[in-house]
N, C-alpha and C positions, 0 to 999 in steps of 0.2 A: 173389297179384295183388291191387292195391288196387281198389278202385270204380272209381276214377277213371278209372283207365286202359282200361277197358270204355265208355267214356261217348267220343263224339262231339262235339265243343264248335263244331268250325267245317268250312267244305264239305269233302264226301268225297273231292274232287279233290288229295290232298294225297301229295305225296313222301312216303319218312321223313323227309329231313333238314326236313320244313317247309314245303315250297317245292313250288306246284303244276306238274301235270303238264301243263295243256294240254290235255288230252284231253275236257272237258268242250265246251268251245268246239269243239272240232273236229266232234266229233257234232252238236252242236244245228247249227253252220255245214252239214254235210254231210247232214242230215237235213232243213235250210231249202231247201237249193239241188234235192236228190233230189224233194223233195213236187211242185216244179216241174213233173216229169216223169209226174208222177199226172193231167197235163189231158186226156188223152184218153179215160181209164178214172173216174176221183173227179174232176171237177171242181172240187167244193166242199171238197176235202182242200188244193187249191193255197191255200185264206185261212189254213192252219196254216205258211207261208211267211213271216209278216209276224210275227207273237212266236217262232217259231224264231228267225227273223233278228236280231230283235231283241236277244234272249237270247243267240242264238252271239256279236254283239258286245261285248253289255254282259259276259260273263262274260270272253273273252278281253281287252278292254282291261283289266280286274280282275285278271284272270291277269299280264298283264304289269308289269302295278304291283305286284302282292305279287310280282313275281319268279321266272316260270318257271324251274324244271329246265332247267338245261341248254339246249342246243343245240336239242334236238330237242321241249322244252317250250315254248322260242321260238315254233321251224316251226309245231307244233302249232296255238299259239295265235293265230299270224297267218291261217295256214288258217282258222281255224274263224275269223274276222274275217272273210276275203275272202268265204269261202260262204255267212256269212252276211248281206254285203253285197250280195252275189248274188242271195239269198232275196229282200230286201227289195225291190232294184231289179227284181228279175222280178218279184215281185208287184203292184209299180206299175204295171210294163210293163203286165201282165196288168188291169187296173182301169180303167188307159187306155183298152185294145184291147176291153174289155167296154162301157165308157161310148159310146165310138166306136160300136161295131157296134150298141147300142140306138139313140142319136140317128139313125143312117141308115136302120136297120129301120122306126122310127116314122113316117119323113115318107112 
């Protein structure tokens, strides 16, 4: 087996034939939208919301342009878009709903 072929050159997210799988986007999406769910226990775990989110988008639009896998690399990678469009907008939400409840608490 040559060197080369032991060696990693671009993201781990990759079919054999070349072509990613999706599955990267889908996590970071579904790990953006899930952290949401940490307000009552971590608070401060919900601001890991907003570069999930980020990241679940920016990798799945990436995803889609180099070409997902299939069918289910598509799914994958819109998923992990939506969730983590989700991520982001709940953490707005969330930023809103904290700016809010300080300005009122104050007066």
């Amino acid at each position: 087996m040559r060197s080369d072929q032991l060696t990693t050159t671009g993201p781990l997210d990759l079919a054999p034939g070349g072509q990613e799988t999706g599955m990267q986007p889908l996590v970071l999406g579904a790990a953006a939208f899930l952290v949401l769910g940490t307000l009552p226990v971590l608070p401060y775990l919900v601001l890991l919301a907003l570069p999930l989110g980020i990241a679940a988008v920016t990798s799945g639009v990436r995803a889609l342009r180099r070409g997902a896998a299939g069918t289910a690399g598509r799914v994958a990678s819109v998923t992990g878009i939506s969730l983590g469009s989700l991520g982001v907008l709940g953490w707005a939400a969330l930023m809103i709903l904290w700016y809010l409840v300080d300005q009122a608490v104050s007066r």
